[in-house]
N, C-alpha and C positions, 0 to 999 in steps of 0.2 A: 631459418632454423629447421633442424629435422628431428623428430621426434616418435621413438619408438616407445610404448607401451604395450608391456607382456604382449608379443607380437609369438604367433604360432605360424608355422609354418610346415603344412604337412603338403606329400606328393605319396597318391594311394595310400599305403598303409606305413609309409615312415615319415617321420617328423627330422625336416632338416629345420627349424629351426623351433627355441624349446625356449619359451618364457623370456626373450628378450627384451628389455631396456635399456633405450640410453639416448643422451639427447646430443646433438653438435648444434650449436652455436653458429650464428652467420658469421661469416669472414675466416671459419676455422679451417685448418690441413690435418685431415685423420686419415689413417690408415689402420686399413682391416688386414689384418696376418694371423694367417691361419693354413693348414694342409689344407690341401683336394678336399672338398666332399666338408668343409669346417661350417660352410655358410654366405662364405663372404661374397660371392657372385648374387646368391638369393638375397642379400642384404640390396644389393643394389639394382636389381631388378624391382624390388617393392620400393623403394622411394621412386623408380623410376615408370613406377607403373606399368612396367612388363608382366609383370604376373601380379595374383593378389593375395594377399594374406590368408589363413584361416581363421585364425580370430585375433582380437589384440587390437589396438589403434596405432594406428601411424599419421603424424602430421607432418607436412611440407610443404614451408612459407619460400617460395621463388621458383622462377625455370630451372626447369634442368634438360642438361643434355649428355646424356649416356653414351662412352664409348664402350661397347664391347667386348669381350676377348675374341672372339669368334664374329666378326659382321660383317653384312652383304656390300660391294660397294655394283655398282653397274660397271660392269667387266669387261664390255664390250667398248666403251670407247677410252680417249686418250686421257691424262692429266689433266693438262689444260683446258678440255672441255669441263671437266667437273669441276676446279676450283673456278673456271667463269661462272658455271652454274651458281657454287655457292656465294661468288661475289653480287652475283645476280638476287640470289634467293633473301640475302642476308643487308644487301646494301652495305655489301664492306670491302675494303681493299685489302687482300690476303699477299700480295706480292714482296713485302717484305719476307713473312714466315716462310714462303714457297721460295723462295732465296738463300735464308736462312738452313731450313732445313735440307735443301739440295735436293729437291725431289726430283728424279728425271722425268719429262715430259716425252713419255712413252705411253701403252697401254697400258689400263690397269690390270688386266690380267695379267699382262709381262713383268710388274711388279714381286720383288720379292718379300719377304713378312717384316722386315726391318720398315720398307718403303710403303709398304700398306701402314704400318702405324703410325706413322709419320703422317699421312694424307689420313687419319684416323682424327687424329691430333688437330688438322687444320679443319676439319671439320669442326671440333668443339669450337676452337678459335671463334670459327665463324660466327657460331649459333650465340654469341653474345649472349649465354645462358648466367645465370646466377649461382648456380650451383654444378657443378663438373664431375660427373663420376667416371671413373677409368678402371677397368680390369684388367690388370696385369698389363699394365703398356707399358713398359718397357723390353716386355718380353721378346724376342727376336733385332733389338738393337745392338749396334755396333758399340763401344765404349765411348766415341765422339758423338755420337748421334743421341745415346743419352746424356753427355754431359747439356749436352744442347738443349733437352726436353728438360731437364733439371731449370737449366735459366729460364725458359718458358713457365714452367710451375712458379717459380718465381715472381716473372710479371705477372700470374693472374691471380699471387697472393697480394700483392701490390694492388693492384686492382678490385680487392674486396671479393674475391669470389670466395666461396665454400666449393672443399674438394676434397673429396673420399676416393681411395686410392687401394683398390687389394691387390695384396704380396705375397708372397710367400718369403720374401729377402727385403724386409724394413732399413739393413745396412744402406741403400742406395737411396734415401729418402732423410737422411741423417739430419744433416747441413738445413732440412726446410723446417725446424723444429716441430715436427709434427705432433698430434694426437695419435693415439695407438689403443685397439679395441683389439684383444687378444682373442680369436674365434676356437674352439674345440670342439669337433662333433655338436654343430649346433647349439652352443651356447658360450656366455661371454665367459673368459679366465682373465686369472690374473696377467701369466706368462704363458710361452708356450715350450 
C-alpha cells in the first residue's frame, strides 16, 4: 500500500506539491496525468525516496523500483554485459524479455531513447520489486514496442504487483483498466 497524508512539497520558495492525499492499494494500476511542472515526477520520487517531503506523512508497505524519465545507465559498455550483470545481481533469467523486446546487443551509448527504455524496463523486470513506478516510459517508443510494453504491464498486473505510471496521454493505458489521479499545479483534480 502507499499512502499519502497532507504531503507538502516545497523546492526554495515554491511549493510543487500543496496538501496531498491519497491512498493505492496493493495489486493496483494508477496513473498520475497531469502537465510539466503538475507533480507527478515528485509524487514518485517520494514513494521512491529520491527526495523527501516537507511535511505530511507518506507510508510504503513493499519494494520498489523506480524507472526514471531521465537515468543513468553505465555507457561505456555493451548490452549483454548489463543484462548478465542484472541476471547476476537479481538471480533471474531476463532472456526471454531481452528477446522479446528486441534489444540490440550493441553499446549502450549507441543506443537510441526507444532502446534505453526498453533496457529501462528490463531493469524493473529484474529487481523482482513489489511496487514499479515508471515516468513517462513510453515516451520515445515505436507503436510495436509499446504495444509490447503494454503486454508486459500486463503480466506484472497478473503478478500482483502495484504500478504508478505518469502521463501526460492516459489514452495509451486504456485497456489496463487503470486508477487515475488527475495532477494540477501541484494538487489532486477532478479532471484535467
Amino acid at each position: 500500500m502507499i499512502k499519502f497524508i497532507n504531503v507538502y512539497k516545497k523546492y526554495l520558495n515554491k511549493i510543487v506539491l500543496n496538501d496531498i492525499s491519497f491512498t493505492l492499494e496493493n495489486n493496483s494500476f494508477t496513473l498520475l496525468v497531469g502537465e510539466n511542472g503538475s507533480g507527478k515526477s515528485t509524487i514518485l520520487k517520494l514513494i521512491s525516496k529520491h527526495i523527501q517531503k516537507t511535511s505530511g506523512k507518506i507510508d510504503v508497505d513493499g519494494s520498489v523500483a523506480y524507472l526514471q524519465e531521465k537515468y543513468t545507465l553505465p555507457r561505456h559498455i555493451d548490452v549483454k554485459t548489463y543484462i548478465s550483470f542484472l541476471e547476476s545481481l537479481y538471480n533471474v533469467d531476463l532472456s526471454y524479455y531481452v528477446k522479446y523486446l528486441d534489444i540490440p546487443k550493441i553499446k549502450i551509448r549507441e543506443l537510441s531513447k526507444g532502446n534505453l527504455q526498453k533496457l529501462g524496463i528490463i531493469s524493473l523486470i529484474a529487481s523482482k520489486a513489489e511496487i514499479l513506478l515508471l515516468d513517462e516510459p513510453s515516451e520515445g517508443m515505436d507503436s510495436e514496442t509499446k504495444k509490447k510494453f503494454l503486454n508486459i504491464l500486463s503480466t506484472f498486473k497478473k503478478e500482483n504487483k502495484t504500478i504508478v505510471i505518469s502521463t501526460h496521454d492516459p489514452k495509451d493505458y486504456i485497456k489496463l483498466k487503470t486508477n487515475t489521479i488527475y495532477l494540477r499545479e501541484g494538487t489532486i483534480c477532478e479532471n484535467i
